[in-house]
N, C-alpha and C positions, 0 to 999 in steps of 0.2 A: 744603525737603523733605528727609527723612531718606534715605539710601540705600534702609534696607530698612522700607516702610512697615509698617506694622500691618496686620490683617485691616480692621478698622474703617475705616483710612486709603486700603488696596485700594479696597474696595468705594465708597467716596464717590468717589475718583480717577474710578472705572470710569464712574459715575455723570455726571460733570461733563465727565467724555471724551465724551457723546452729546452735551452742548450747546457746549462749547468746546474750543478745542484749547489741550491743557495745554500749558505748558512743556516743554522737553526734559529735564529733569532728575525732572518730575515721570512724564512718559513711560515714562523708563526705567527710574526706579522700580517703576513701575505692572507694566511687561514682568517687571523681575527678581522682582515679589513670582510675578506669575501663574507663570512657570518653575516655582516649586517647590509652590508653594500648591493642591492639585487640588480645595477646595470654592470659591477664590475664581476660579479659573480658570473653573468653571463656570459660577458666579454671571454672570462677564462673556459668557460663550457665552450663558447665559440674557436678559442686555440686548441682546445682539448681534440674538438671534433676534427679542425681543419688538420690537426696534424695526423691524428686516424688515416683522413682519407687518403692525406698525400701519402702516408707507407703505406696504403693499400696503391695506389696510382703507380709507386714507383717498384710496387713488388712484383707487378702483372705486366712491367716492363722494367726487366731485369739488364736486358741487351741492352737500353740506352745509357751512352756516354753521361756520366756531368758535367760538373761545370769546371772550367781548364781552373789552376789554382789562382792565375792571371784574375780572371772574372771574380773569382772568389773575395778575392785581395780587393779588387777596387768596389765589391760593392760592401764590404766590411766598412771601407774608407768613407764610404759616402752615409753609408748610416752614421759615423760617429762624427761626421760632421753636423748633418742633421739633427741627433742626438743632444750633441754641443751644444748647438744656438739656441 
């Protein structure tokens, strides 16, 4: 990982920090872009929030089903196509 990522490279970190925890080097990356950067700073308050709300969404409905592993599977596949190109 580069010291000082890209905007591009921010925002996917940002991304990938909700499901995994990055590296520390990718971490601190991620810290020194958002410091100076105030659309990708947002960007990441904006996944901060959305992700708030959807555990509050899916906690006040506990009974509902997700998603079969099938759905799961193909929309993993379809991001990292998209991803890809």
């Amino acid at each position: 990982m580069k010291w000082m990522p890209t905007c591009k490279d921010a925002t996917e970190l940002a991304s990938r920090a909700l499901d995994e925890r990055l590296p520390l080097s990718s971490r601190m990356a991620l810290r020194l872009h958002l410091a100076i950067c105030d659309n990708c700073a947002r960007f990441n308050l904006q996944l901060q929030e959305m992700r708030r709300l959807f555990r509050l969404e899916t906690a006040a409905d506990d009974d509902a089903p997700g998603l079969a592993p099938e759905a799961r599977q193909r929309i993993a596949s379809e991001l990292q196509k998209k991803l890809g190109s």
